[in-house]
DSSP file (Angstrom, degrees, kcal/mol; ACC not computed):
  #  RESIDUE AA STRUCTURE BP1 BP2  ACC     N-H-->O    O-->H-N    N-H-->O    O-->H-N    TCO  KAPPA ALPHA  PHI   PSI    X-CA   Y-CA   Z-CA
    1    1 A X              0   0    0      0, 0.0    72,-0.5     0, 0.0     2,-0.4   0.000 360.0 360.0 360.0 126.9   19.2   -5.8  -10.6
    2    2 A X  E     -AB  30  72A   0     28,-1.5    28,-2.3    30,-0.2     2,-0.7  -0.952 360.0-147.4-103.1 135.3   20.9   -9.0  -12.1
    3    3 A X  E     -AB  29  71A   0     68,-1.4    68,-2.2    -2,-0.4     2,-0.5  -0.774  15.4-131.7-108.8 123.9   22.8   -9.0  -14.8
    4    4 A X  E     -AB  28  70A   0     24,-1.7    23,-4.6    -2,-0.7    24,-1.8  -0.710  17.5-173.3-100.6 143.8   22.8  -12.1  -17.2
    5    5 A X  E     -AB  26  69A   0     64,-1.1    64,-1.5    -2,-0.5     2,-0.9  -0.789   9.4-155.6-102.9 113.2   25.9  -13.8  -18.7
    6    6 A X  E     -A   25   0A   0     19,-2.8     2,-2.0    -2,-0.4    19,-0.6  -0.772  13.9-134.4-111.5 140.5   25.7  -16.7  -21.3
    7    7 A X  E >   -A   24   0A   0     -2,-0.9     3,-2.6     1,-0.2     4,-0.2  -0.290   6.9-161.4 -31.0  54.0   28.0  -19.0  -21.8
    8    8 A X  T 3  S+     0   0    0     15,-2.0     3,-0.3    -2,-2.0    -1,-0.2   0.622 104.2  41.5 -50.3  -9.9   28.7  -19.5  -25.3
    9    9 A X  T >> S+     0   0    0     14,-0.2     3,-3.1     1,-0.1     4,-0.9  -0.005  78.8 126.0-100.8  29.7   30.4  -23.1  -24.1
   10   10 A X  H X>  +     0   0    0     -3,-2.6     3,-1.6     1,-0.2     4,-0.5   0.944  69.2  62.6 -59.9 -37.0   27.2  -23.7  -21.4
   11   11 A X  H 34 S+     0   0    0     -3,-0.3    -1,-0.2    -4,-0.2     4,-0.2   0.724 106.6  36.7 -84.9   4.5   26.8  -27.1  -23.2
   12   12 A X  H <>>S+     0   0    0     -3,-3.1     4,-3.5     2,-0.1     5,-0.8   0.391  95.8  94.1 -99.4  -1.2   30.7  -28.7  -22.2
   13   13 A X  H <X5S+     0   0    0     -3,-1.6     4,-1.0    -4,-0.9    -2,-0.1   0.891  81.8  51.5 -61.5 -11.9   30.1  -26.7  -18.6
   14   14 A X  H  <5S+     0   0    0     -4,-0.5    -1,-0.3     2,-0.2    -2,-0.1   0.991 116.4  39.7 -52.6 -68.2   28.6  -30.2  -17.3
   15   15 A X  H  45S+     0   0    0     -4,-0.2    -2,-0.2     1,-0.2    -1,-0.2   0.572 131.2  21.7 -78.8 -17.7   31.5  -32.0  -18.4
   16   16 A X  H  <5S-     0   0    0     -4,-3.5    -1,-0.2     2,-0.2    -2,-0.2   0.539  77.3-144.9-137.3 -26.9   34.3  -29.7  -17.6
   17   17 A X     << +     0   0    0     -4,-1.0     2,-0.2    -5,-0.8    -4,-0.1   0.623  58.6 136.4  65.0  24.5   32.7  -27.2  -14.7
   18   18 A X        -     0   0    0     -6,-0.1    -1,-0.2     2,-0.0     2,-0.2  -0.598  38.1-170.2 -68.9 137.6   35.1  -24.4  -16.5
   19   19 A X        -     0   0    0     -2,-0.2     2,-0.8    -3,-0.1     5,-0.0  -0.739   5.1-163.1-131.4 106.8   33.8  -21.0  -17.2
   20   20 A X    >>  -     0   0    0     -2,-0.2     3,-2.5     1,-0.1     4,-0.8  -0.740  12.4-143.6-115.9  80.4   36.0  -18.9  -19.3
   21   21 A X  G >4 S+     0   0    0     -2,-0.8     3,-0.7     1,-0.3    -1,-0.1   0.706 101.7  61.4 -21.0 -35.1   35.2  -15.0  -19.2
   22   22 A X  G 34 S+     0   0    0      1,-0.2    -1,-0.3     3,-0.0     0, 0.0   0.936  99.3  60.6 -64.0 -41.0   35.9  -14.5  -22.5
   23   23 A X  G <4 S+     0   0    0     -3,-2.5   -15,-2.0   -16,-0.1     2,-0.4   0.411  88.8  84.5 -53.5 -12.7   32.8  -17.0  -23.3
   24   24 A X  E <<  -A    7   0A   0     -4,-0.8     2,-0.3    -3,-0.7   -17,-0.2  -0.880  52.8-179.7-116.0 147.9   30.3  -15.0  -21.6
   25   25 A X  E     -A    6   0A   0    -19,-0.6   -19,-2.8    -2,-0.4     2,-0.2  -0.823  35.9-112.8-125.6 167.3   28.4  -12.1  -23.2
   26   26 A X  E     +A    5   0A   0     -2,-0.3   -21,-0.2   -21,-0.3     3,-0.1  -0.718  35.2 174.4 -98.4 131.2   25.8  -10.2  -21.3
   27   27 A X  E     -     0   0A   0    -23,-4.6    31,-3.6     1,-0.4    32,-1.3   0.537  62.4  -7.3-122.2 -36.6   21.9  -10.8  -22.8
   28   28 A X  E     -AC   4  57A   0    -24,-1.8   -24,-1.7    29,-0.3     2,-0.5  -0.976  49.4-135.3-158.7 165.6   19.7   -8.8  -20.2
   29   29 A X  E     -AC   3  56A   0     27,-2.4    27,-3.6    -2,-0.3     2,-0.3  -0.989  28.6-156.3-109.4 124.6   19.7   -7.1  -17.2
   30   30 A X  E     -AC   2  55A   0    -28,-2.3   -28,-1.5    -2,-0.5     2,-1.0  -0.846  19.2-132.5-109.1 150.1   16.6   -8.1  -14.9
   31   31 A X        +     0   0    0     23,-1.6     2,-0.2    -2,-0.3    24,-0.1  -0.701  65.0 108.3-136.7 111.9   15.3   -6.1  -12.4
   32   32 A X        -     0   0    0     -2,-1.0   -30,-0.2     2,-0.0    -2,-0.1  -0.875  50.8-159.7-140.5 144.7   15.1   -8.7   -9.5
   33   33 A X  S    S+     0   0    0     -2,-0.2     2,-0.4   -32,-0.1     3,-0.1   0.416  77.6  84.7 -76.8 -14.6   16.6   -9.6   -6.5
   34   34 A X     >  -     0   0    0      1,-0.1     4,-1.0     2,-0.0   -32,-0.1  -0.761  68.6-152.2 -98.8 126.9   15.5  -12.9   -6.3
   35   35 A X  H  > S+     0   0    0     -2,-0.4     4,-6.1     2,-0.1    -1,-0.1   0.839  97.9  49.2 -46.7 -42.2   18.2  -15.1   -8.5
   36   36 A X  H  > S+     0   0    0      2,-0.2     4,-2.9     1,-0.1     5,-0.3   0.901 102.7  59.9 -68.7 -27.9   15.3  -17.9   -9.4
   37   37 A X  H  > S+     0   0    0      1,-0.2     4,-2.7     2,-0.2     3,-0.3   0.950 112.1  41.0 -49.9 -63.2   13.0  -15.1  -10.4
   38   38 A X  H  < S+     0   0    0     -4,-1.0     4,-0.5     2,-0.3    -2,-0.2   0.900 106.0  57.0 -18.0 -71.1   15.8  -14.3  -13.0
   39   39 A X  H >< S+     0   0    0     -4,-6.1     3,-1.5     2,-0.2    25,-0.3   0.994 115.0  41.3 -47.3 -50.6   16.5  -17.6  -14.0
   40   40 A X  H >< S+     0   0    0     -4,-2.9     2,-1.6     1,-0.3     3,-1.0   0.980 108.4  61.8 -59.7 -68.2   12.5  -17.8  -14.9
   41   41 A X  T 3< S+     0   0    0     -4,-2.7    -1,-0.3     1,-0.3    11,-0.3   0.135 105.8  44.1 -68.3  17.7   12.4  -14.5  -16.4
   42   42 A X  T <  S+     0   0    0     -2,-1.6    22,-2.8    -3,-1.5     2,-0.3  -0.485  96.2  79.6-145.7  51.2   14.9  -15.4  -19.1
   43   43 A X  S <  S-     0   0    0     -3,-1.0     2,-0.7    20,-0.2     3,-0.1  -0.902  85.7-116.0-139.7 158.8   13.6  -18.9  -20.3
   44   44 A X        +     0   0    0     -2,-0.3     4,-0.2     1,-0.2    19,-0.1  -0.916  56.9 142.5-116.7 106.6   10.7  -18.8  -22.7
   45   45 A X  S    S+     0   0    0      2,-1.0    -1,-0.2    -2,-0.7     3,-0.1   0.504  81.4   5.3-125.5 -82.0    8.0  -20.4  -21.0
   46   46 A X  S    S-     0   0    0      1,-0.1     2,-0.2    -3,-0.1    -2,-0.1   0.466 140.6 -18.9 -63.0  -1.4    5.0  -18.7  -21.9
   47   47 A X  S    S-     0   0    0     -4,-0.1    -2,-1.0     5,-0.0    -1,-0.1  -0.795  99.3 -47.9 175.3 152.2    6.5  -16.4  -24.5
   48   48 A X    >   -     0   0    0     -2,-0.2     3,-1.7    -4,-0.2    -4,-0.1   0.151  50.2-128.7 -32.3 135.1   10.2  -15.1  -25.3
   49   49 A X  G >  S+     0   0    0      1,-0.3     3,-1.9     2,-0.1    -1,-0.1   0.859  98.2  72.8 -67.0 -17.8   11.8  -14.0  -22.5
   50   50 A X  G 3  S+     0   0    0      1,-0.3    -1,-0.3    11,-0.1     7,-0.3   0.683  90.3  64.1 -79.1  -0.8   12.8  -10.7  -23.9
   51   51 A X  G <  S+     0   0    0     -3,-1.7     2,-0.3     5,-0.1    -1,-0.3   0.315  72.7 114.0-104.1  21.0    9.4   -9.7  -23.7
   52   52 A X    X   -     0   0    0     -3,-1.9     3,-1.1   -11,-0.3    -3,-0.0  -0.693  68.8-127.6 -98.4 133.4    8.9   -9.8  -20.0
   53   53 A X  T 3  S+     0   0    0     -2,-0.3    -1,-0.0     1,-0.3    -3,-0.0   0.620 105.1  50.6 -42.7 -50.4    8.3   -6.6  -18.4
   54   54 A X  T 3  S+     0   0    0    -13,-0.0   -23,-1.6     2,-0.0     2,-0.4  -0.157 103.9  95.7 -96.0  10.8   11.3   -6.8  -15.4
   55   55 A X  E <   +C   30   0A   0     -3,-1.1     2,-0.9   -25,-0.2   -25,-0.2  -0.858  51.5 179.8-134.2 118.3   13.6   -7.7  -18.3
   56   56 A X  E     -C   29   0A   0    -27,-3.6   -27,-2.4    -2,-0.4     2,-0.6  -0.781  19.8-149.1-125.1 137.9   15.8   -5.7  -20.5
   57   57 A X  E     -C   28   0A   0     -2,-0.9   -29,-0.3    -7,-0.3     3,-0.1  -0.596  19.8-172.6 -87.6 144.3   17.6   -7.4  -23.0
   58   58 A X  S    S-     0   0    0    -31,-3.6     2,-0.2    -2,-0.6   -30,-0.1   0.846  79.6  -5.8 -61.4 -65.3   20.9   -6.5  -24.4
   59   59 A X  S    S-     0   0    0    -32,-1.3    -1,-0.3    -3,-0.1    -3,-0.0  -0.856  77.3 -96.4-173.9 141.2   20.8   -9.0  -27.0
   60   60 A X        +     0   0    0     -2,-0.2     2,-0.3    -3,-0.1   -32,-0.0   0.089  56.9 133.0 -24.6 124.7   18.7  -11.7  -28.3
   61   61 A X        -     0   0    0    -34,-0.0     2,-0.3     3,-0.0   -11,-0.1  -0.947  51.5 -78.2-163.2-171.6   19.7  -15.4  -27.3
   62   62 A X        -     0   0    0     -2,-0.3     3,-0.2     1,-0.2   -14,-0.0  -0.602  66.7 -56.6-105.0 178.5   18.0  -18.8  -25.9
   63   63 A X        -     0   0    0     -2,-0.3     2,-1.0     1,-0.1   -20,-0.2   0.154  63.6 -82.6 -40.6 158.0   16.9  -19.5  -22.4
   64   64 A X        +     0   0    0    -22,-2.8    -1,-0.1   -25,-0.3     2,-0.1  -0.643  61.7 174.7 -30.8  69.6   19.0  -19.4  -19.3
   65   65 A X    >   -     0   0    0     -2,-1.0     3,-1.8     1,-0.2    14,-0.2  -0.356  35.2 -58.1-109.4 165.9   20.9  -22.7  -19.0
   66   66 A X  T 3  S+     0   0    0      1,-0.2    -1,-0.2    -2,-0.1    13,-0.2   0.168 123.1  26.2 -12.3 136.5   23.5  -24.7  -17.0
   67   67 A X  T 3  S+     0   0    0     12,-2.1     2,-0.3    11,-0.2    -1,-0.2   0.570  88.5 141.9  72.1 -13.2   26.6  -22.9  -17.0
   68   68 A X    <   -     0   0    0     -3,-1.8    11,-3.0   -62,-0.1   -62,-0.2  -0.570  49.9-122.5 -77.1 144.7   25.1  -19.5  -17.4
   69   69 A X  E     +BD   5  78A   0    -64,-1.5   -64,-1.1    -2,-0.3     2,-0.3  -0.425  28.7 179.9 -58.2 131.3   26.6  -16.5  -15.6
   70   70 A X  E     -B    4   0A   0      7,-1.0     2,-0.5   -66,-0.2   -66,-0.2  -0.869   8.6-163.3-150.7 138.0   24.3  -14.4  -13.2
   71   71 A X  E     +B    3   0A   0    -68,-2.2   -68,-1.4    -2,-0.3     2,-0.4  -0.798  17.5 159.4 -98.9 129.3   25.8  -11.4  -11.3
   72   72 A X  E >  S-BE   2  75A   0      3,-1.5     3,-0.9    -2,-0.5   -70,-0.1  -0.971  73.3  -3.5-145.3 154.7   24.1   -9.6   -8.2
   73   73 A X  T 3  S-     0   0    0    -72,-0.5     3,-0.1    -2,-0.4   -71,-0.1   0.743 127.8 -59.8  59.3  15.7   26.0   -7.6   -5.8
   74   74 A X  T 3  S+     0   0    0      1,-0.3     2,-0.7     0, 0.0    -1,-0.2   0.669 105.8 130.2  64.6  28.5   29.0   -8.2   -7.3
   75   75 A X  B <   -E   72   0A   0     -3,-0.9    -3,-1.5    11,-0.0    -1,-0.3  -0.914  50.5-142.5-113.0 129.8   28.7  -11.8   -6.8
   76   76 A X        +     0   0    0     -2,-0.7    11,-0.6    11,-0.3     2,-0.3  -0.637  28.6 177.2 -78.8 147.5   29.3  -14.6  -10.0
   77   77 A X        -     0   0    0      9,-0.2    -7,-1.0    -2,-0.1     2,-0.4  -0.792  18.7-145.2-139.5 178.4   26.9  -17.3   -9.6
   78   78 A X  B     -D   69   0A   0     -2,-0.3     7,-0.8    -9,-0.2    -9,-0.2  -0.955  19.8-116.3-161.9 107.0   26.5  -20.1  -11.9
   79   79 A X  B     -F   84   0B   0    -11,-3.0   -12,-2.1    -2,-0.4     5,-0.2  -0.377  45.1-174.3 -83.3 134.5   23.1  -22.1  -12.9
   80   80 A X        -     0   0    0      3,-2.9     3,-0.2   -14,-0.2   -12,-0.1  -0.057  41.1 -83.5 -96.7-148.1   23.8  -25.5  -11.5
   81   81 A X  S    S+     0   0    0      1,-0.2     2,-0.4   -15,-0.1    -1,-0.1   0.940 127.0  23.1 -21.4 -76.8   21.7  -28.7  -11.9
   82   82 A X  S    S-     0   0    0     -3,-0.1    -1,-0.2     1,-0.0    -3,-0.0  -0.945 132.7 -41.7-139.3 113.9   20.0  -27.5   -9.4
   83   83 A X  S    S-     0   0    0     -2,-0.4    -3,-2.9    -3,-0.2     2,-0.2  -0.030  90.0 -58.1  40.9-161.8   19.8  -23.9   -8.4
   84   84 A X  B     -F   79   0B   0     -5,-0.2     2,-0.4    -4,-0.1    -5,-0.2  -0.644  37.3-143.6-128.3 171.5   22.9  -22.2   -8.6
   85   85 A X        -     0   0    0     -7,-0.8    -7,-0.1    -2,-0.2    -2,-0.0  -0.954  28.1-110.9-138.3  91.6   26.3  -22.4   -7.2
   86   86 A X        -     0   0    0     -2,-0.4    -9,-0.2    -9,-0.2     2,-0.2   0.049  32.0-167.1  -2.2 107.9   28.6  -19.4   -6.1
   87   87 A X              0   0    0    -11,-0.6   -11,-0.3     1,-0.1    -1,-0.1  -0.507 360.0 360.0-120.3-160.1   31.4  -19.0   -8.2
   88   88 A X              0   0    0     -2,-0.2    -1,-0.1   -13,-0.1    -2,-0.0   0.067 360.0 360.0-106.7 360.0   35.4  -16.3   -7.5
């Protein structure tokens, strides 16, 4: 299971590579091991993500971005550029 975090400040996370707990709320829980599966199964590519089967939403938001939070094992990770990036 991975649990996703978004960033309400994902769009300065580029500039500033800050992530501020207080700024992430939990939108869904997926139940995946795979982080990229996750990452796909909360963007709206063929339809809203909340309405994918392996996904239970929390609460209503937009895709998966830069700077979003995703938890597995007790591990923070962090959607980079490109794939994601371990975070403490």
């Amino acid at each position: 299971m991975i649990s996703i975090f978004h960033n309400q400040k994902f769009l300065s996370y580029e500039m500033t590579k800050k992530i501020n707990s207080d700024d992430l709320v939990l939108v869904a829980e997926v139940d995946t091991d795979d982080l990229e599966e996750a990452y796909k199964l909360t963007n709206h590519i063929d339809c809203n993500w909340s309405n994918n089967k392996k996904v239970k939403t929390i609460q209503r938001s937009r895709s998966t971005s830069m700077g979003d939070v995703l938890i597995y094992n007790n591990q923070r990770y962090v959607v980079a550029m490109f794939g994601f990036e371990k975070i403490s």
